[in-house]
Structures are given as C-alpha cells and as structure tokens.
N, C-alpha and C positions, 0 to 999 in steps of 0.2 A: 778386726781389732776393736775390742770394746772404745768408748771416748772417753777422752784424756789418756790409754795409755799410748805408753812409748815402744815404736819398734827396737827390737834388740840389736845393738850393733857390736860389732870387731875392730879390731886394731886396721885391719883391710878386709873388703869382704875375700871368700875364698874365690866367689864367680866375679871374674871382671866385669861381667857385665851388665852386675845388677847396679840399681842406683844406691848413695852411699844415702840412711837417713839421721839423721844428726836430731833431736826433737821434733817438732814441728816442721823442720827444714829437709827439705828433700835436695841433696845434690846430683845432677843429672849425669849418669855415664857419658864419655865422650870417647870416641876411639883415638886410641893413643898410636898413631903408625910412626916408623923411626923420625920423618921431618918433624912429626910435632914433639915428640918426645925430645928431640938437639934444642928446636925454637923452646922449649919453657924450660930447658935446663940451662940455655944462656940466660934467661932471662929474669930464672931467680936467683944466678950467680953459681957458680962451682961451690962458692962455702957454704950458701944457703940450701942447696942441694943435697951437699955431702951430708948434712946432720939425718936428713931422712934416708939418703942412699946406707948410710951404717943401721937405720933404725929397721930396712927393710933389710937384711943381708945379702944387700948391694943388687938387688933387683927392681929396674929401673920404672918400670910401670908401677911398683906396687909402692915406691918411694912417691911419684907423683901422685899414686890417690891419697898415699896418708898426708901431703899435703893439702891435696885438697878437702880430707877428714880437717884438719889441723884450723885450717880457714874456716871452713863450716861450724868446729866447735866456736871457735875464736867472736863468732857472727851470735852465735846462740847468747855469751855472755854479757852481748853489747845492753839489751836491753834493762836486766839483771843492774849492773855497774852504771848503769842514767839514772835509774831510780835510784839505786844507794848515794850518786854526785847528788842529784839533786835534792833528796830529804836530809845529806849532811849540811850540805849548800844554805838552806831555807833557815835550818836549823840555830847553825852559826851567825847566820846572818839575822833571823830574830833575839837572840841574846844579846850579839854588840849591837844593836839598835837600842835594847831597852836600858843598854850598858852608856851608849856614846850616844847615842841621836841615829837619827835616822841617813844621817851621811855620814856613817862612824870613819868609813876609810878616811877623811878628810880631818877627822879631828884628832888633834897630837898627842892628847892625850891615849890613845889606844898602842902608840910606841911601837908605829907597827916598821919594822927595818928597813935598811935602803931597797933591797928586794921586794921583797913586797909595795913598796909605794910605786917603784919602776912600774909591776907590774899592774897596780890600782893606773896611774898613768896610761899607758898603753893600751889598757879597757878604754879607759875613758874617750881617747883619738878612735878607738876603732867604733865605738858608740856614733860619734860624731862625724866619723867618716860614713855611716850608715844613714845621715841624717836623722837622726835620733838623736833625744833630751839624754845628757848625761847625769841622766839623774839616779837616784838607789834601784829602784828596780832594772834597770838596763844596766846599770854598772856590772851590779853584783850577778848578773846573768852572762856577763860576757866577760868575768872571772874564769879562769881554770878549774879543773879539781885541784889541780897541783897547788894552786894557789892556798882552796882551802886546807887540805891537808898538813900545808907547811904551816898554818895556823897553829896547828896545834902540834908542833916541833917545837923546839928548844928559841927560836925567834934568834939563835947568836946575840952580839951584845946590846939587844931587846929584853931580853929576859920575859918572853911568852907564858911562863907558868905563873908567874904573880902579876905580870899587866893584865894578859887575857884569860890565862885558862880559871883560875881560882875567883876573880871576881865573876866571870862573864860566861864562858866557852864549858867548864863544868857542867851547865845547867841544860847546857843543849843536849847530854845524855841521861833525862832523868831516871829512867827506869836501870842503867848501867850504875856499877859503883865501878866506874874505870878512873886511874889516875890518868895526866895529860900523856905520860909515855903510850901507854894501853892506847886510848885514843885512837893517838899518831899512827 
C-alpha cells in the first residue's frame, strides 16, 4: 500500500477473520466462541446491543465487530475533536483576555451566568486539588469544551450575544463571517 493511503473498509468485513482497519488503527481479530459472545452482550447491555444486533440482521458475531468497528471509528475522531477543543478553547480565551483581563472568568463584567461561574468554580478546586496556581492558564485548561461552546449560546438571562459575542467572541473567528448562532 503506497504511504498515507488508507486501507478500504466495510460495514463488517465478509472474513471474520481478518483484522478490522479503521485509518491508521488496526483492530485485532479475536475469536468470538458462544461464552464470549453472552460475557460482551451482558456487558454492553441488551439495549446497547440490540442497536447493532438490528444493524447486522440479527447476526450475533457480526453485530459485535461492527461494534467494535463503531469503537475504533469513534477512537479515530478523538484526536481530530482535541485539536478543534483546543484551537476554540485558545481562541476564546485570547479575546476575553484582550476584552476583560487576563482572569476575565473573575471579572463581572463579562456577565458570565450562574452556570458558568459553577463551572469556572469547580476548575478552579480541581486546579487546587492538583496542587497547582489557580491561575489563567490552568483554569482555562481545566474548563470543558462544553464550557466553551455554551459561550457562545444564547448565555439565558446573560444575554451572551452583546456581553460576549459582539464585543469579544466574534473576533476569535476572523477568517469566518459566522454570526454567534453559526458559531454555537
């Protein structure tokens, strides 16, 4: 196979007993005999099961590879979705800096909602629980994405589009001409 490309895959392979490749990611065949097949179908639940048992036409080995297809893709995205957290992350967090200061979550003026400061709070203990400076860069590292993301929602009776997005949060997408809804 030339480098960089990718092997071609299926929904299940047709030989059980090749390995499954997902990019980069090789999943290693395992033999499936009926105990282990009962042990990982209690184990990812009857409901969590059933979704693949209907996707394979109720055929029990081939439900459990496309879960383990399903996991493997799942594994491929992680990397992909760190880098987009954290270049939003940096991003947002350089505009309310140049907007509020450099410990903006701290300053009221940025009108950030009860949720939000919960969860500025609770970085802050688990910073401190780590023994670490609860200071901006450790805060805003041990923020969620959810966190950022909900920045640029509707804030409830914050009103996030004229406190943050319009003075501040716009400019963290320069090359976009997205409004705060787009954004979110």
């Amino acid at each position: 196979m030339p480098s960089g490309a990718y092997p071609k895959t299926e929904a299940y392979p047709r030989d059980t007993k090749q390995d499954i490749r997902v990019s980069v990611m090789t999943v290693k065949n395992f033999p499936l005999s009926e105990p282990v097949l009962q042990a990982l179908q209690t184990s990812l639940s009857p409901e969590r099961f059933s979704t693949y048992l209907r996707a394979s036409g109720g055929h029990q080995e081939k439900a459990l590879r496309l879960y383990t297809r399903n996991t493997a893709l799942s594994a491929a995205f992680y990397g992909p979705l760190q880098g987009l957290e954290i270049a939003v992350r940096n991003a947002l967090h350089r505009e309310l800096t140049a907007r509020f200061g450099p410990a903006w979550y701290d300053n009221r003026l940025t009108g950030l909602n009860p949720k939000a400061q919960d969860q500025i709070l609770r970085a802050k203990r688990d910073v401190q629980r780590e023994h670490r400076q609860a200071d901006p860069p450790h805060v805003v590292a041990s923020l969620s994405f959810g966190f950022w993301v909900a920045l640029l929602g509707k804030g409830g009776n914050s009103n996030y589009e004229m406190i943050l997005w319009r003075p501040a949060l716009a400019k963290a997408f320069p090359h976009a001409r997205l409004g705060r809804k787009q954004a979110h």
